[in-house]
DSSP file (Angstrom, degrees, kcal/mol; ACC not computed):
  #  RESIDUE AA STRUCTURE BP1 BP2  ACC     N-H-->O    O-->H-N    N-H-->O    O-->H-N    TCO  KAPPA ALPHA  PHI   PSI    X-CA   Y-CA   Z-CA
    1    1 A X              0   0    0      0, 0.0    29,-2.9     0, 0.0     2,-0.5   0.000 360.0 360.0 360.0 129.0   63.1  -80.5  115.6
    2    2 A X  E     -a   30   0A   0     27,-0.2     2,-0.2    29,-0.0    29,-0.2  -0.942 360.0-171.1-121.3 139.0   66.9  -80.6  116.0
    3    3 A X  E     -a   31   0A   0     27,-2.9    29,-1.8    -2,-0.5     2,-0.3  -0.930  16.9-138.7-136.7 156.4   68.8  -77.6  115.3
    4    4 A X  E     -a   32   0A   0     -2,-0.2     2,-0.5    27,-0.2    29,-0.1  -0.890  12.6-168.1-133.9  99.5   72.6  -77.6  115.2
    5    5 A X  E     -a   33   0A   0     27,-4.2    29,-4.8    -2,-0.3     2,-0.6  -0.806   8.8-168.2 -91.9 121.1   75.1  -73.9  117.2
    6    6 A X  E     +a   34   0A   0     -2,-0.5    29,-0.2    27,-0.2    -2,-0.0  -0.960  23.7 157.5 -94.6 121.3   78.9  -74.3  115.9
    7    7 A X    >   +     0   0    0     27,-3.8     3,-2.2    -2,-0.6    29,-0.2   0.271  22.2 137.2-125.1  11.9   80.3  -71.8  118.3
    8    8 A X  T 3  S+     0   0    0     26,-0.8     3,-0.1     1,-0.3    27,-0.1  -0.097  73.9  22.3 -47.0 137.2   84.1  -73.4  118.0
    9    9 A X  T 3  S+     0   0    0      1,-0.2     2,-0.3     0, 0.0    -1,-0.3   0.427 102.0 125.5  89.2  -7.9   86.6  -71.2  117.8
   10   10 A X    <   -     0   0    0     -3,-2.2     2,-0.4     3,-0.0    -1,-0.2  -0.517  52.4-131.7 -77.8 118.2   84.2  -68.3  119.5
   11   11 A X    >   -     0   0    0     -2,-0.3     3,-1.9    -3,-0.1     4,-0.1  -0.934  40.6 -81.3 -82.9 143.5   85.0  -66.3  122.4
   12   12 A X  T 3  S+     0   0    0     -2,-0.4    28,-0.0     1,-0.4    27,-0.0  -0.207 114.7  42.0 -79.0 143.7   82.6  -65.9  124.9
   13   13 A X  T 3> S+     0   0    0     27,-0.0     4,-2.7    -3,-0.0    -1,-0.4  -0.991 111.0  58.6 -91.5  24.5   80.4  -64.0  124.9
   14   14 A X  H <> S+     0   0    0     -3,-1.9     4,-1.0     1,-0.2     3,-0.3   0.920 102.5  59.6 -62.4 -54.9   79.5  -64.8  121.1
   15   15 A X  H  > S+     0   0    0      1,-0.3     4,-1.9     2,-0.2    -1,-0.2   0.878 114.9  35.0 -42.7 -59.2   79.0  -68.8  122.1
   16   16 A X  H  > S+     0   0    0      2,-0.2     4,-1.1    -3,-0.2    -1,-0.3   0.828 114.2  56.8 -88.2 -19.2   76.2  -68.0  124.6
   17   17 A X  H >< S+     0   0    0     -4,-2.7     3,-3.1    -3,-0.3     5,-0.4   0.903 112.3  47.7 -54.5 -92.0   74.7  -64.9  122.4
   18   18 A X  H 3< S+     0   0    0     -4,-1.0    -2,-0.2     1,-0.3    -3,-0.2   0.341 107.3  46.7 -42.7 -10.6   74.4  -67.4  119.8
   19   19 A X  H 3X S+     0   0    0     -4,-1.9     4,-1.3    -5,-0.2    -1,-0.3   0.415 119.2  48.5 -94.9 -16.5   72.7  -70.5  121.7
   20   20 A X  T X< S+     0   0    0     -3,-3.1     2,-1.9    -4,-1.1     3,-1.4   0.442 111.5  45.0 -77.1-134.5   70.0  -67.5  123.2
   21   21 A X  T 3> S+     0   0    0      1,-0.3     4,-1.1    -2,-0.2    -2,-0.2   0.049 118.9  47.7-108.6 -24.0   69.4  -66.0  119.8
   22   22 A X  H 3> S+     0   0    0     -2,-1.9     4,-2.4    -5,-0.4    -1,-0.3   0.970 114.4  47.4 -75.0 -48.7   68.9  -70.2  118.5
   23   23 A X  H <X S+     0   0    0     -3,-1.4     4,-2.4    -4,-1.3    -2,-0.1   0.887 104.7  54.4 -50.6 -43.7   66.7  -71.0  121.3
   24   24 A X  H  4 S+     0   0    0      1,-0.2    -1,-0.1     2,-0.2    -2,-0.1   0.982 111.2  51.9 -47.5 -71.6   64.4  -68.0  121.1
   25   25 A X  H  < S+     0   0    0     -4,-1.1    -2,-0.2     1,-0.2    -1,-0.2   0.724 112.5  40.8 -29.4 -56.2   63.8  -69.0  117.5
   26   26 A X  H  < S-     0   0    0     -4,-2.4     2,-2.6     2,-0.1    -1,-0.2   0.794  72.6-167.8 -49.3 -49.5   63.0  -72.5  118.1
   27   27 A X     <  +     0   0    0     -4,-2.4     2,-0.2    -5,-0.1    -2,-0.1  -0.156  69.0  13.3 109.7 -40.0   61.1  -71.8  120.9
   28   28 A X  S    S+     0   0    0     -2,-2.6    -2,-0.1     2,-0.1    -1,-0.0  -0.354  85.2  65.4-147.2-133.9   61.3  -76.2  121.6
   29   29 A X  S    S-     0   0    0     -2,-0.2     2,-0.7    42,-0.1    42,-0.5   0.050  82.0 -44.6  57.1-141.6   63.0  -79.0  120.6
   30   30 A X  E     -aB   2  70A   0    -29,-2.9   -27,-2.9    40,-0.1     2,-0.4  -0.879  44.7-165.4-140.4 126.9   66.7  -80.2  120.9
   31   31 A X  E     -aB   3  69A   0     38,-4.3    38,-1.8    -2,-0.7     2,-0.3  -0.962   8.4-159.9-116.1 134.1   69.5  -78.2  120.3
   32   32 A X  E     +aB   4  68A   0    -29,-1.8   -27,-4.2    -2,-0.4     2,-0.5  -0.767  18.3 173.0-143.1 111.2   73.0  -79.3  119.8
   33   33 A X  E     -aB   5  67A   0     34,-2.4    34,-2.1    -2,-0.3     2,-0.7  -0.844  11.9-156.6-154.1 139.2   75.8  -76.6  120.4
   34   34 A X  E     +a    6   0A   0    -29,-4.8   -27,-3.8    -2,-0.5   -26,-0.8  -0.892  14.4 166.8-128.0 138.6   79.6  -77.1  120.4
   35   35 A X        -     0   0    0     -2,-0.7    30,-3.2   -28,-0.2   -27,-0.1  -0.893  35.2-145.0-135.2 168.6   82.6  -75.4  121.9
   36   36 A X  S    S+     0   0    0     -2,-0.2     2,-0.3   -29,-0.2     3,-0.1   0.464  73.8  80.1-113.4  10.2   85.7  -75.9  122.4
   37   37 A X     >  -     0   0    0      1,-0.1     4,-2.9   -27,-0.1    -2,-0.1  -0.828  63.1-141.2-101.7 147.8   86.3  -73.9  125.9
   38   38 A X  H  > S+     0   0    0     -2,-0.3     4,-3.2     2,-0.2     5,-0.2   0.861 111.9  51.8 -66.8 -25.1   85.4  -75.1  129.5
   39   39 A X  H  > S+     0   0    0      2,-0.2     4,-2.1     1,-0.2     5,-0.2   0.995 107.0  47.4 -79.2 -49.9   84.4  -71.4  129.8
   40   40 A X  H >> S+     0   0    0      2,-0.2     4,-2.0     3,-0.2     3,-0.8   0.952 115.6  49.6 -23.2 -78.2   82.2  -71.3  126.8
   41   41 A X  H >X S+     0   0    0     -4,-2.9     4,-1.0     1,-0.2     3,-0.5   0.895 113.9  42.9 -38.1 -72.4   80.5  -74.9  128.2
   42   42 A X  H 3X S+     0   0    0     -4,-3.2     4,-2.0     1,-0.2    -1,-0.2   0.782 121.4  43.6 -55.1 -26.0   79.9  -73.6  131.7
   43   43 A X  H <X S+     0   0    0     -4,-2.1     4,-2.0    -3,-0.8     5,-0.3   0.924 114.2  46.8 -76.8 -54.7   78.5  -70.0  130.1
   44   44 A X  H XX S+     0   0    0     -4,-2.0     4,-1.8    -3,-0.5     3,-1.5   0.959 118.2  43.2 -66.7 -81.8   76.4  -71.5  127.3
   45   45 A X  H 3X S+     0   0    0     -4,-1.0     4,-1.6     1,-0.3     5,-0.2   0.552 110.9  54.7 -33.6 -45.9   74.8  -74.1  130.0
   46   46 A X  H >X S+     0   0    0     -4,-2.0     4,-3.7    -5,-0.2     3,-1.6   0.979 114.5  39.1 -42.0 -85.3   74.5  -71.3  132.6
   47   47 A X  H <X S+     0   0    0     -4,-2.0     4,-1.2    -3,-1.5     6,-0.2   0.895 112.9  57.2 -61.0 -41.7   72.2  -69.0  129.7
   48   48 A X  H ><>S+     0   0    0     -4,-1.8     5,-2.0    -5,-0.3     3,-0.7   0.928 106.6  48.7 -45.5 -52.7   70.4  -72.2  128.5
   49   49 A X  H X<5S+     0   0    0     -3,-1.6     3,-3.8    -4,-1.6    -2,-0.2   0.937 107.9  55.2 -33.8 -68.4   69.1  -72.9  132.5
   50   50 A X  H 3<5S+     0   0    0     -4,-3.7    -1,-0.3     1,-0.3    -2,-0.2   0.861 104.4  51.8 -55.1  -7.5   68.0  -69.4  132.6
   51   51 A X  T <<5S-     0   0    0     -4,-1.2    -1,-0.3    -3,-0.7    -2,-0.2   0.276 126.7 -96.1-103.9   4.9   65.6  -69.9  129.2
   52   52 A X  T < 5S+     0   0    0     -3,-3.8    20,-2.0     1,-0.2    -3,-0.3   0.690  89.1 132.1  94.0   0.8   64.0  -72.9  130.8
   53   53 A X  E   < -C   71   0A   0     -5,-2.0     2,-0.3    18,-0.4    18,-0.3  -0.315  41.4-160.8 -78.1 151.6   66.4  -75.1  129.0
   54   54 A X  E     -C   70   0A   0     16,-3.6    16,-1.0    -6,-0.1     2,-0.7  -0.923  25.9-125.3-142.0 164.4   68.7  -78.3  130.6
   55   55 A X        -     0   0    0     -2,-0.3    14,-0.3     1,-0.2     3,-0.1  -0.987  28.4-174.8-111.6 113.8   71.8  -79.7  129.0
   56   56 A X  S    S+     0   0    0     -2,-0.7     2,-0.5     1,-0.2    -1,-0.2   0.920  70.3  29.3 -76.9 -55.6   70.6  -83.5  128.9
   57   57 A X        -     0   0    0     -3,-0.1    11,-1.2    11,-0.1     2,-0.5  -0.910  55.3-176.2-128.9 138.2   73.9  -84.4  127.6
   58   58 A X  E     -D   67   0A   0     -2,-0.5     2,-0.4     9,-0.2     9,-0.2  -0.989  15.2-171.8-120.7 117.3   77.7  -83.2  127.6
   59   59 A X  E     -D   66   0A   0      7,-5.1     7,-1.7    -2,-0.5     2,-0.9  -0.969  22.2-139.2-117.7 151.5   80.2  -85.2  125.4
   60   60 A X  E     -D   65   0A   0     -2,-0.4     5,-0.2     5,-0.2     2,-0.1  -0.860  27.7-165.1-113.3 101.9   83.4  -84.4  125.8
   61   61 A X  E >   -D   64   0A   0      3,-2.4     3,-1.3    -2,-0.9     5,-0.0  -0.522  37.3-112.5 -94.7 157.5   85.1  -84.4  121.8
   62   62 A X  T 3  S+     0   0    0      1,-0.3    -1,-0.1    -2,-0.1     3,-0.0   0.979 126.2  43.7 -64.5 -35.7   88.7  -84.4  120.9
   63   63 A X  T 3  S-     0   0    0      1,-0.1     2,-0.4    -3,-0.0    -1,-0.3   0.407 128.8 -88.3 -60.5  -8.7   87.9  -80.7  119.6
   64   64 A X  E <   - D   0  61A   0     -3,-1.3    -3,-2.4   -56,-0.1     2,-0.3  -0.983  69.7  -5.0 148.1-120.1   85.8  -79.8  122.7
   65   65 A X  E     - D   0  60A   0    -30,-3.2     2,-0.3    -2,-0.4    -5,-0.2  -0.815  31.6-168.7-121.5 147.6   82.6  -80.0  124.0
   66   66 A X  E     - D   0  59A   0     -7,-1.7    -7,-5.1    -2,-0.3     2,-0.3  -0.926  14.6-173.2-146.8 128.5   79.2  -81.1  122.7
   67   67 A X  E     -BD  33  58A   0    -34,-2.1   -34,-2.4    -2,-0.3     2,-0.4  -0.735  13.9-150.0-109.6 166.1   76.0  -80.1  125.0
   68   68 A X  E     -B   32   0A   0    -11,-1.2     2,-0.2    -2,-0.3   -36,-0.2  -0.800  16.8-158.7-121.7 144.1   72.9  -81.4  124.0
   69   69 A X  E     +B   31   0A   0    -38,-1.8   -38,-4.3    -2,-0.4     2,-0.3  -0.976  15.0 175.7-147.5 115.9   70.3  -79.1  125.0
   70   70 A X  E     -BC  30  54A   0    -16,-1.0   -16,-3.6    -2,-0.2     2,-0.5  -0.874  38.7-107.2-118.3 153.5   66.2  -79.7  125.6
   71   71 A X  E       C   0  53A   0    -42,-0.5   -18,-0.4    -2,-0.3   -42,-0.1  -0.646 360.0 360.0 -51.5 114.5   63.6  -77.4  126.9
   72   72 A X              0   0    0    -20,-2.0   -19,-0.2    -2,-0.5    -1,-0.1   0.703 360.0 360.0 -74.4 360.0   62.7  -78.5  130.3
């Protein structure tokens, strides 16, 4: 199950509220969430860690960031 948080355009802390409130819901799978701040990245990654969660991937887009996010 892939689920997909647009948090562009967001200020923190809305970015990492939403990617906790996606994760709870999901519970497992692979989550996809993009922002366009370095502070947003490090904050979302940060809150993910604490849910048991790992960012397998960071691509770096002309519009920002896209983390890929799995349960560990």
């Amino acid at each position: 199950m892939s689920e997909t948080v647009d948090a562009r355009g967001l200020s923190c802390p809305q970015p990492v509220i939403l990617t906790l409130n996606k994760i709870k819901a999901m519970g497992d799978g692979e989550l996809t969430v993009l922002v366009d701040t370095d502070t947003s990245k490090e904050n979302v990654g940060r809150a993910a860690n604490s849910q048991g969660w790992r960012v397998s991937e960071e691509i770096h887009e002309d519009d920002g960031f896209k983390l890929i996010l799995r349960k560990a």
